[in-house]
N, C-alpha and C positions, 0 to 999 in steps of 0.2 A: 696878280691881276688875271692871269690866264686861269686859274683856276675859279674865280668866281664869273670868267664867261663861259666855262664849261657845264659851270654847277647851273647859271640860269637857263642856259638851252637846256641841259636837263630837266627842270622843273618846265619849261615852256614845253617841251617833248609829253613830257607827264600828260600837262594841262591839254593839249591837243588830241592824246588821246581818250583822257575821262571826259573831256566834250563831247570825241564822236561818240563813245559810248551812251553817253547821256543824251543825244541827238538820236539813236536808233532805239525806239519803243520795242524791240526785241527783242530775245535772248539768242546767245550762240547756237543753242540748240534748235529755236524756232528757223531761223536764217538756212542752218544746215538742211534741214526736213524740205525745205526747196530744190536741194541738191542742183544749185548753180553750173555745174564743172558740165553739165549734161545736156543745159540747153540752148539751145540754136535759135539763131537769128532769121527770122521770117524775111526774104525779099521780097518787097511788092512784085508782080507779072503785072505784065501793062499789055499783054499780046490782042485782047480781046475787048479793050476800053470802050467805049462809048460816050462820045462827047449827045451833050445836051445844049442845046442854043436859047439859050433865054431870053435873050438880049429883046426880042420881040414881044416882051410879058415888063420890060421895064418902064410901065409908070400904071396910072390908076385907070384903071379899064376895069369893063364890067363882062362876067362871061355867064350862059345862061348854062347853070349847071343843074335846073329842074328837067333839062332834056335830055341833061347825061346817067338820069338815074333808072335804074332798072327795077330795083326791087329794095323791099326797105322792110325790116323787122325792127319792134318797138317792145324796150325793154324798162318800165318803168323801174324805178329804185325804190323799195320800201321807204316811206320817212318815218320815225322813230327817235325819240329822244336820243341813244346811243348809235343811230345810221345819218345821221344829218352830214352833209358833206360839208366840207371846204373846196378850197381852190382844188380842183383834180390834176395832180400831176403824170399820173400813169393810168390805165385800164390793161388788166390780162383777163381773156376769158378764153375759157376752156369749155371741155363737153359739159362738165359739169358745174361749173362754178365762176363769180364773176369778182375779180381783187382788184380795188380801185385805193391807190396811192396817193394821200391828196393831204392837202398842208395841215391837218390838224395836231394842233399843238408842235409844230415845225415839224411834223412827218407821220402820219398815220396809216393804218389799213384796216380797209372795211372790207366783209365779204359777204357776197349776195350769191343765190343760188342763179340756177340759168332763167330762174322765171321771173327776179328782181327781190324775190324772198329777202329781207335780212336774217345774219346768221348769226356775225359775229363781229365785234369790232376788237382789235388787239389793245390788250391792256397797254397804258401810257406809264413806261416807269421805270426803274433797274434792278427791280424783281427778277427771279426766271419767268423767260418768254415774256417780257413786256416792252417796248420801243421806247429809246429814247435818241434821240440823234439819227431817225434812219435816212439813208442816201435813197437807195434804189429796192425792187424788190423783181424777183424771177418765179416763174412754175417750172421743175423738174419732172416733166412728163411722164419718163420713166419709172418713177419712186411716187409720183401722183403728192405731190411737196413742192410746198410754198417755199420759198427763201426769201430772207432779208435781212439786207447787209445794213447794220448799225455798229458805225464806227470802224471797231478792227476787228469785229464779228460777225459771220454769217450764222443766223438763225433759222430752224428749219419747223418748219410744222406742217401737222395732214392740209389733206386739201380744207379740209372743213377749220381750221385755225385753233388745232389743239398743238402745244409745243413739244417739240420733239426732243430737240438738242441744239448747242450753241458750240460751235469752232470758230478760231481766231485766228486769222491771219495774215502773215509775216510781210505785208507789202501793203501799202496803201495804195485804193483805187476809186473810182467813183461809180460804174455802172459794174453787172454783170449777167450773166444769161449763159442759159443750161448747155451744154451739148451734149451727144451721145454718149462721149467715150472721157468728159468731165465737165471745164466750165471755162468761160472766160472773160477778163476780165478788161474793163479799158480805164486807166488811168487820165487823170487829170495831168496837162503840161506844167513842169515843174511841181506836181503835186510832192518830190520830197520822199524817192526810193533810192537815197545812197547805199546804203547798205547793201543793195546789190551790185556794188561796182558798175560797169560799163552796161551792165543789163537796166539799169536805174536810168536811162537816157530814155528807154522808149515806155510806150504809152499802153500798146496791147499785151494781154498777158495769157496765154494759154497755158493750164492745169488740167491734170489727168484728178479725178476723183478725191485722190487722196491731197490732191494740192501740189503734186510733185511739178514745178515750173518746167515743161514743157519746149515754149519757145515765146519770143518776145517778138513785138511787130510795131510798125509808125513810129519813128522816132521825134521825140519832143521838140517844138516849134519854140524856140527860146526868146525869153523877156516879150512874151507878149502880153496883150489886156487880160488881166483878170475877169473875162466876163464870157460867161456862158450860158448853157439851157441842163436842161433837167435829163438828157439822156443822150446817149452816142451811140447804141447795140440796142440795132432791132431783127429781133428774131422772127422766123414768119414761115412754116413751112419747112422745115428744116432746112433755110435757108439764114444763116448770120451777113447782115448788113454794118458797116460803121461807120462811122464818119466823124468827124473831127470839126472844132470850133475853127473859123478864119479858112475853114480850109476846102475847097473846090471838088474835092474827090469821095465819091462814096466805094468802100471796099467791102469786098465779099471774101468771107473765111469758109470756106472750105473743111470739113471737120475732119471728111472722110480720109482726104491726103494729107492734112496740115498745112492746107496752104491759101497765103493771101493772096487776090488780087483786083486789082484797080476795074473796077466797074464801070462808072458813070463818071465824067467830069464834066461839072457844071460851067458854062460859059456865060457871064454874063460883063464880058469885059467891058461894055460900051458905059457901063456907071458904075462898075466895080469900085470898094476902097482901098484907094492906095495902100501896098503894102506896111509903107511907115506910120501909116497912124495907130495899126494894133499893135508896132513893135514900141509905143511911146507911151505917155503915160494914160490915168485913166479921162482926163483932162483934157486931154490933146484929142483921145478917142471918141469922146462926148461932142466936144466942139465942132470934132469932121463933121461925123453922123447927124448932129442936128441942124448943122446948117449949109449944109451941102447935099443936093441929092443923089446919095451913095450909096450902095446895096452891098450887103453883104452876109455868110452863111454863118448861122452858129450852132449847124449841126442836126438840124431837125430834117426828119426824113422816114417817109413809108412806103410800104412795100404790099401789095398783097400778091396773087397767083399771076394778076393780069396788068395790072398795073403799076406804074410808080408815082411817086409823089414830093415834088421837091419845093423847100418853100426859104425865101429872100428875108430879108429886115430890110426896113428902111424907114429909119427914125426922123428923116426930112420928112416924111410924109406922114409919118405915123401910121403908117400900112403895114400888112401883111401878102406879100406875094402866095400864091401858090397856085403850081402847076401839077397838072395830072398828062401823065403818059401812057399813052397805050403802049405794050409789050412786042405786041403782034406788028403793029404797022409803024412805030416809031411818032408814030403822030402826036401832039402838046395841045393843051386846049388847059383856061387857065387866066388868073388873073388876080385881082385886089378885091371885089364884091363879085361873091356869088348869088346871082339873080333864081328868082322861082316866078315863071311869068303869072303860072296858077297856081296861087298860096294855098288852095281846094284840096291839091295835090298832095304835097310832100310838109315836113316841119319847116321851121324856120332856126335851120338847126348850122349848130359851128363848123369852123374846120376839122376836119379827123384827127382825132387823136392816139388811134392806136389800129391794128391791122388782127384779122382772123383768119386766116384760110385765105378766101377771095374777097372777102369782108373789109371794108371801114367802119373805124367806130368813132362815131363822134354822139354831140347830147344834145339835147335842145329843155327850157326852162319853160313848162305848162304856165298858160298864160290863157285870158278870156274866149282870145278866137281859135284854142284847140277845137272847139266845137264845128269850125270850119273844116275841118277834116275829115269828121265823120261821113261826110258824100265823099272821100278821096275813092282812086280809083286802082292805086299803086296799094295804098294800105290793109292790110286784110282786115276782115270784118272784126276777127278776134281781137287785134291789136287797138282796133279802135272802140273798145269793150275796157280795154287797159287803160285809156285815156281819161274817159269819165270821172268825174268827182274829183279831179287832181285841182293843184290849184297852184300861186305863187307859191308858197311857201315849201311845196312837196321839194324833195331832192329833184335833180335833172331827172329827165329821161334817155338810154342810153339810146343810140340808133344805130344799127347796122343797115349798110347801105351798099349796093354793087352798081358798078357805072355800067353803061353797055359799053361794046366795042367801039371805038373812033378812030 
């Protein structure tokens, strides 16, 4: 009898092993080439935080952001049979070029030159250099290289969307973004990195060039709602920003030292959701949210030279918060509808979606009363030369826009 309780723990031994094997998409060798034994655990620093008070932006208010605008450049989008958009989920623009990430066929990239030119759209497929499954996508300054991450590959190509090369790698993540001296990377909670032992807990993943793991940061918020947005690292200036779903705090990485720290924490405890409804099911999470009026963050956040930008959910109302910050004088202005008192003036354009320099980028969709523009007084002559003949159907328009000081 003793021997066949030996013999089954045996065979259960076995089986528990050819599991986790069969659990980790990697090889020995891939895992090794991260050289684990070497890297250090990031501590947040909290010396220098900066609490944000929101609590005063919590419910539906109207704030007049046609008088917070300084200056506005208008960047129409060729429309073309192969540039037609989708939903847009990312914008990177650069000196030269402009790479818009947006839902076609569940992940695509388009690229336009700086004047709206189309260039190129990436082939849809599992050819070399084609997309299929992509997550997120980066510009590598340095090297003047697209990246984007599909699947358990980063793909690299020139600026202009000729393919370079594809590397695979040994960790799953969901966003990532360039830095000088490599890249880094933010994982999904419980996204499912055992295979690096105790390093598999946290979320942030810094790499030197070659991939060699670095040091790890933010530790995973466990059994919470599976429900997020589209990006946590925003890069701006060589300035890396992150943030976390459910979670109050925006952190800044530091590339030069290697070091994190706690930037901004949002306050908006007066309607906050209670912490057990993201730790419950997706049911429970649904229920709070829409029938309670509950705010909470899932991550969304920008940054330019002068300002910050912090924005709420709140599915009771079916709004969108968002608040803009001055740098200089700490001052909030901000709200659920952003007002334009003269529609003369400026588009009638969304919330930002992405940062340049000192820039916001957000779009607005060419519609019959662009023609009311053409007397604006903010808009340059040229840009409203660019308006003309557009119509419903044309792709958005991109807008870049500077708030003044407040």
């Amino acid at each position: 009898m003793q021997k066949y309780i030996i013999l089954i723990l045996i065979i259960f031994f076995i089986s528990c092993v050819n599991q986790q094997n069969k659990s980790s998409h990697f090889t020995e060798e891939q895992i090794a080439s991260l050289h684990l034994d070497f890297t250090t655990i990031l501590h947040t620093e909290i010396d220098s935080v900066i609490k944000v008070d929101l609590n005063p932006f919590l419910k539906r208010q109207s704030f007049d952001f046609g008088s917070l605008v300084k200056e506005i450049k208008l960047i129409p989008l060729e429309t073309t049979d192969e540039s037609l958009l989708d939903v847009i989920y990312k914008v990177i623009a650069t000196d030269s070029h402009i790479y818009i990430y947006d839902r076609f066929k569940g992940g695509g990239i388009a690229i336009f030159d700086r004047e709206g030119e189309f260039i190129i759209r990436i082939s849809y497929g599992q050819g070399p250099g084609e997309l299929i499954r992509l997550y997120d996508i980066a510009y590598d300054a340095d090297n003047d290289e697209l990246v984007a991450y599909q699947h358990s590959f980063l793909l690299f190509f020139t600026a202009s969307g000729q393919f370079i090369r594809k590397t695979r790698l040994p960790f799953g993540f969901y966003n990532l973004a360039v830095i000088p001296d490599g890249y880094i990377f933010k994982a999904l909670d419980g996204q499912g990195n055992g295979h690096l032992g105790l390093l598999g807990d946290y979320t942030l993943f810094v790499t030197d060039k070659n991939f060699k793991l670095k040091s790890v940061a933010i530790p995973v918020l466990s059994d919470i709602v599976n429900y997020g947005g589209y990006n946590y690292l925003y890069p701006n200036n060589n300035a890396i920003k992150i943030t976390q779903k459910y979670t109050d705090t925006v952190y800044h990485y530091i590339s030069e030292t290697n070091r994190l720290e706690a930037k901004y924490i949002m306050d908006y405890s007066k309607k906050k959701l209670p912490e057990r409804y993201i730790k419950g099911s997706m049911n429970e999470f649904e229920s709070a949210t829409t029938q309670n009026d509950y705010y909470y963050h899932l991550g969304e956040y920008l940054e330019t030279i002068s300002q910050n930008t912090f924005f709420l959910k709140n599915d009771f109302t079916g709004l969108q918060t968002i608040v803009y910050r001055d740098k200089n004088t700490g001052n909030l202005t901000g709200g659920t509808d952003a007002i334009c008192d003269d529609r003369n003036e400026i588009p009638a354009m969304t919330f930002p979606v992405a940062t340049s320099d000192n820039w916001f980028i957000s779009f607005y969709f060419p519609d019959k009363n662009d023609s009311l523009l053409y007397n604006s007084s903010i808009i340059t002559e040229e840009d409203k030369e660019k308006l003309k003949g557009l119509s419903e159907d044309d792709n958005p328009v991109l807008v870049f826009f500077q708030l003044k000081d407040f």
